[in-house]
C-alpha positions in Angstrom: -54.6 16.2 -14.1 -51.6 13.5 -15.6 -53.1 10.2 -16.2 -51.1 7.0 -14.9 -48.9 7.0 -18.4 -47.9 11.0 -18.0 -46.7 10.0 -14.3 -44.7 6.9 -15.5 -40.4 7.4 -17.0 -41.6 7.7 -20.4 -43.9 10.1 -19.8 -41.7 12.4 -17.3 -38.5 11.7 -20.1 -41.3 13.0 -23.0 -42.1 16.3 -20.9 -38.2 16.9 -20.3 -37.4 16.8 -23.8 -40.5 19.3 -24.6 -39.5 21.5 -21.9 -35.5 21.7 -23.0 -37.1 21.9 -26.7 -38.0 25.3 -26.0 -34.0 26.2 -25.5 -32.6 27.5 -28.5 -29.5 25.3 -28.6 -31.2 22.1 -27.9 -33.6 23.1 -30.5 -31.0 23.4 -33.3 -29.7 19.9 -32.4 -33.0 18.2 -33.0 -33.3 20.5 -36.3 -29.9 19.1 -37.2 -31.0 15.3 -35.8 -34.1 15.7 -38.1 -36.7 15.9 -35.6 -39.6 18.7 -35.5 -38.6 21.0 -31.8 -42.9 21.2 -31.5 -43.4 17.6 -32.1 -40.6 15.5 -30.0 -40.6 12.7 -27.5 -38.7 10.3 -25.9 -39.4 7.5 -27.8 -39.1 9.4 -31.1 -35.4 10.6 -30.0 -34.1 7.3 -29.3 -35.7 6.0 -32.5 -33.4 8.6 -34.7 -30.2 8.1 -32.7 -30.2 5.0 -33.3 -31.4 5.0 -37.1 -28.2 7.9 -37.6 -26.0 5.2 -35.6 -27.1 2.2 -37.9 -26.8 4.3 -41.2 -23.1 5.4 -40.2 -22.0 2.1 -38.7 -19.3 0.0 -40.8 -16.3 -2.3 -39.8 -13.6 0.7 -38.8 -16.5 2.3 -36.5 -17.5 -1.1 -35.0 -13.5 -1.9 -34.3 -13.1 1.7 -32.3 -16.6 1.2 -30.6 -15.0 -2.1 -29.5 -11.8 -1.2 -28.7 -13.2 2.5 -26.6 -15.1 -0.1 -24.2 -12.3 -2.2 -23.9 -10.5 0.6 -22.8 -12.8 2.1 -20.4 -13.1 -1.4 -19.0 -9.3 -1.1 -18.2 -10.0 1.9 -15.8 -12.6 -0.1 -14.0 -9.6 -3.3 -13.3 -7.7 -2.6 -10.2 -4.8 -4.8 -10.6 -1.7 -4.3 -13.3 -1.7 -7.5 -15.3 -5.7 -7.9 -16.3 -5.3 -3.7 -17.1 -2.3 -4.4 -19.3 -4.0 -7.4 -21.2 -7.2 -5.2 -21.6 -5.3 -2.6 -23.1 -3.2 -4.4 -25.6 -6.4 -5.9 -26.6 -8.1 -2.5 -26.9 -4.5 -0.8 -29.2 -5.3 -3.6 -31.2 -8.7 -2.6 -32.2 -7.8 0.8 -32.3 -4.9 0.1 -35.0 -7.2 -2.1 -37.2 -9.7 1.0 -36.8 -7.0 3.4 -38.2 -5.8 1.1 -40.7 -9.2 0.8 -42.2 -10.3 4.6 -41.8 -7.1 6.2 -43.0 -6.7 7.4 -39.6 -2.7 7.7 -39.6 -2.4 9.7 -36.8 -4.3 7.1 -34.7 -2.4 4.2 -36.4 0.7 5.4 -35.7 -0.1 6.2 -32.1 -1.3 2.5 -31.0 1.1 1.0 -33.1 4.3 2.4 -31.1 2.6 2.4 -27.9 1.6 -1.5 -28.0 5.2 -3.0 -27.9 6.0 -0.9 -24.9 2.6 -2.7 -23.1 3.5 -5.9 -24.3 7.2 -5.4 -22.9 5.7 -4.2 -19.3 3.4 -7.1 -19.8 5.8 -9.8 -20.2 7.8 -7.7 -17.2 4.8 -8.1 -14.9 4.5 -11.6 -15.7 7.9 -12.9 -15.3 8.0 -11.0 -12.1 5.3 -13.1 -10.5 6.7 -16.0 -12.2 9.9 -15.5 -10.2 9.2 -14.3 -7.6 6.3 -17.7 -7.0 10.0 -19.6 -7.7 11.6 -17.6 -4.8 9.0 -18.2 -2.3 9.6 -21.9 -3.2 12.8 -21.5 -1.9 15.6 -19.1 -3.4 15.3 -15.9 -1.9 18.3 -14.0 -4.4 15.4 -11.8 -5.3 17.2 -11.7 -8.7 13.9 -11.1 -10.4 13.7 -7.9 -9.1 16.7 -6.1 -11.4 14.9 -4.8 -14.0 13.0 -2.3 -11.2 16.3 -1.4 -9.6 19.0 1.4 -9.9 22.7 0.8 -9.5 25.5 2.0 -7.0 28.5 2.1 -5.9 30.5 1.9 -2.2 33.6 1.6 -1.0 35.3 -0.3 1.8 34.4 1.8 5.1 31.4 3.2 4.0 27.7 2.9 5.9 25.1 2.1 3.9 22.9 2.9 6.6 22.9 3.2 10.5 20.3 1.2 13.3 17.5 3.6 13.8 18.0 5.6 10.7 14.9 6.0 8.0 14.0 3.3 5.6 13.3 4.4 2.7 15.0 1.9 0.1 15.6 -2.1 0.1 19.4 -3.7 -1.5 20.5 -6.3 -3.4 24.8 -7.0 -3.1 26.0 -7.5 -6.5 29.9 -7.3 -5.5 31.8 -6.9 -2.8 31.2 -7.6 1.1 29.2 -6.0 3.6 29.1 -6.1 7.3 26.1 -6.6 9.4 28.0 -4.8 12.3 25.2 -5.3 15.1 25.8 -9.5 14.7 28.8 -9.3 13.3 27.1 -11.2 10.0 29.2 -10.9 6.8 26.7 -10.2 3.1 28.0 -11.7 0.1 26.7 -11.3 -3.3 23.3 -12.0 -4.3 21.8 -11.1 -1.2 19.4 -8.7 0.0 19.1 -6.1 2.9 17.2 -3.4 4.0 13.8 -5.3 3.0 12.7 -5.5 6.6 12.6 -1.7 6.9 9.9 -1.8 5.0 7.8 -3.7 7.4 8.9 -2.4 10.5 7.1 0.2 12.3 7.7 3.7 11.1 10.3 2.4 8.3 13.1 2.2 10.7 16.5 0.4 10.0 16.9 -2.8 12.1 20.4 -2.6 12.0 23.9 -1.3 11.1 25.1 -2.4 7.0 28.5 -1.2 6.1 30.4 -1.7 3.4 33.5 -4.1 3.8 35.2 -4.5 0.6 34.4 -2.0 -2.8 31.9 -3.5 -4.3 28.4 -2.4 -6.2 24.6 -2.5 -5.4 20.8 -2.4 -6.7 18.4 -0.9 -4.8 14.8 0.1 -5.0 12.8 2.7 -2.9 10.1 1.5 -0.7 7.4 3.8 -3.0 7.9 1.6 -5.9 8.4 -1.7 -4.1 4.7 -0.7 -2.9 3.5 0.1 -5.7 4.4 -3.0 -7.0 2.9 -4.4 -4.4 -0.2 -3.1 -5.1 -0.6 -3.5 -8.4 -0.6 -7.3 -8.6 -1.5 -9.0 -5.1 0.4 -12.3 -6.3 3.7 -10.4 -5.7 2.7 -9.4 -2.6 2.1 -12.3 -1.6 5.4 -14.2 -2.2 7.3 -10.6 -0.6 5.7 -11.0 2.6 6.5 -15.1 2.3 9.9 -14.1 1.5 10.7 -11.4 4.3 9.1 -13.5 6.6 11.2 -16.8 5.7 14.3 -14.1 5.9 13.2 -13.0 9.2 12.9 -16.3 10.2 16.2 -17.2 9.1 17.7 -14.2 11.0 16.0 -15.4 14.3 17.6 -19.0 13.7 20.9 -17.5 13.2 20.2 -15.3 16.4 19.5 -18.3 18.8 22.8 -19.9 17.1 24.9 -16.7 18.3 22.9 -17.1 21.5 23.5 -20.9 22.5 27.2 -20.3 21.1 27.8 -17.9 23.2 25.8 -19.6 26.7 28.2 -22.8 25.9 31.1 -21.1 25.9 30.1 -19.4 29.5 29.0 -22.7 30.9 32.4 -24.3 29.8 34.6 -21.3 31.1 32.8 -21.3 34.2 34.1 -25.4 34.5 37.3 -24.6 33.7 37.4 -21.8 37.1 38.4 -23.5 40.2 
């Protein structure tokens, strides 16, 4: 019958290291560890592992043990800008681990890859930084160039058509386009299409075409989301800003609107 000490962790730990003892392969590790396969426990196992990890411990070892749970900490952070820190912090370790150690292949490998974190770093940050600066009141959205790709129309093209799939915001960099539904005119350094990425299924909300030659950045709804995503801040000030544009549309709407009722009320004073 067990006593009260067989039936506790160390004792069931003690009886599953005798039992996997009696497997050849396990039994060649504790050979190799030091440790006598007939005479093994728990307690004894721990003790060795950790005498082996204090006898091969220096400074290069301690700097990669530092800068591996640094990096496993980075998959556990859910948001871009903490991950990026995280991991510059972790290459940085990990060179002065290669440095010391000789390890040249690992060197190398951190070394070239921590300037590119750095630069999506300070991208990151100075998009936030912008677009807080936006929300505060410009809406050119001019922070958001480095993300976007670049192209061309010419007078009489659509850029897209009332009902047709969103799948991509603008940003006018030249030219003039046409807002053909209200008859609004879009001058440089402004954006459309960002409302198609709110609306329900990712619909257009109206017709854009293209009025004079001129040039455009746009960005596809995937990435602006994924942007999103990655750092809530941003998200925050792009739903500010679509909102203060949608706002602004409805204001220019009502203007159309009473424009348009004065002129009816003053041509039905000028009938007899």
């Amino acid at each position: 019958m067990m006593n009260a000490q067989d039936r506790g962790p160390p004792g069931i730990l003690d009886r599953a290291i005798e039992y996997a003892a009696q497997n050849l392969r396990f039994e060649n590790i504790l050979i190799q560890l030091g440790l006598d396969p007939s005479n093994v426990t728990f307690s004894a196992l721990l003790d060795r592992i950790v005498e082996i990890f204090l006898a091969n411990i220096n400074v290069a070892n301690t700097l990669a043990l530092i800068g591996a749970v640094l990096y496993v900490a980075t998959l556990m952070v859910r948001t871009i800008v903490p991950l990026r820190v995280l991991g510059i912090i972790s290459m940085l370790f990990f060179i002065a681990y290669g440095a010391l150690a000789g390890a040249v292949a690992t060197f190398l490998l951190y070394l070239l890859s921590l300037p590119i974190n750095i630069f999506r770093l300070h991208q990151m940050l100075n998009l936030v930084k912008k677009a807080r600066m936006s929300a505060q009141g410009d809406l050119s959205m001019d922070w958001l160039k480095p993300f976007m790709t670049q192209r061309r129309y010419r007078a009489g093209e659509v850029l897209f058509r009332k009902g047709d799939a969103a799948n991509e915001m603008f940003y006018t960099v030249t030219g003039m386009f046409l807002v053909k539904e209200i008859g609004i005119e879009i001058p440089p350094g402004r954006i459309m299409g960002e409302l198609g990425f709110l609306s329900k299924n990712n619909r257009r909300t109206q017709t854009v075409e293209c009025t004079e030659n001129g040039e455009v950045l746009t960005i596809t709804y995937d990435k602006l989301l994924e942007i999103y995503f990655q750092n809530p801040e941003f998200g925050y000030y792009f739903l500010k800003l679509s909102s203060d544009r949608l706002m602004q549309n409805i204001a220019r709407l009502e203007g159309i609107i009473e424009e348009n009722n004065k002129a009816k009320l003053r041509e039905s004073k000028s009938k007899p």
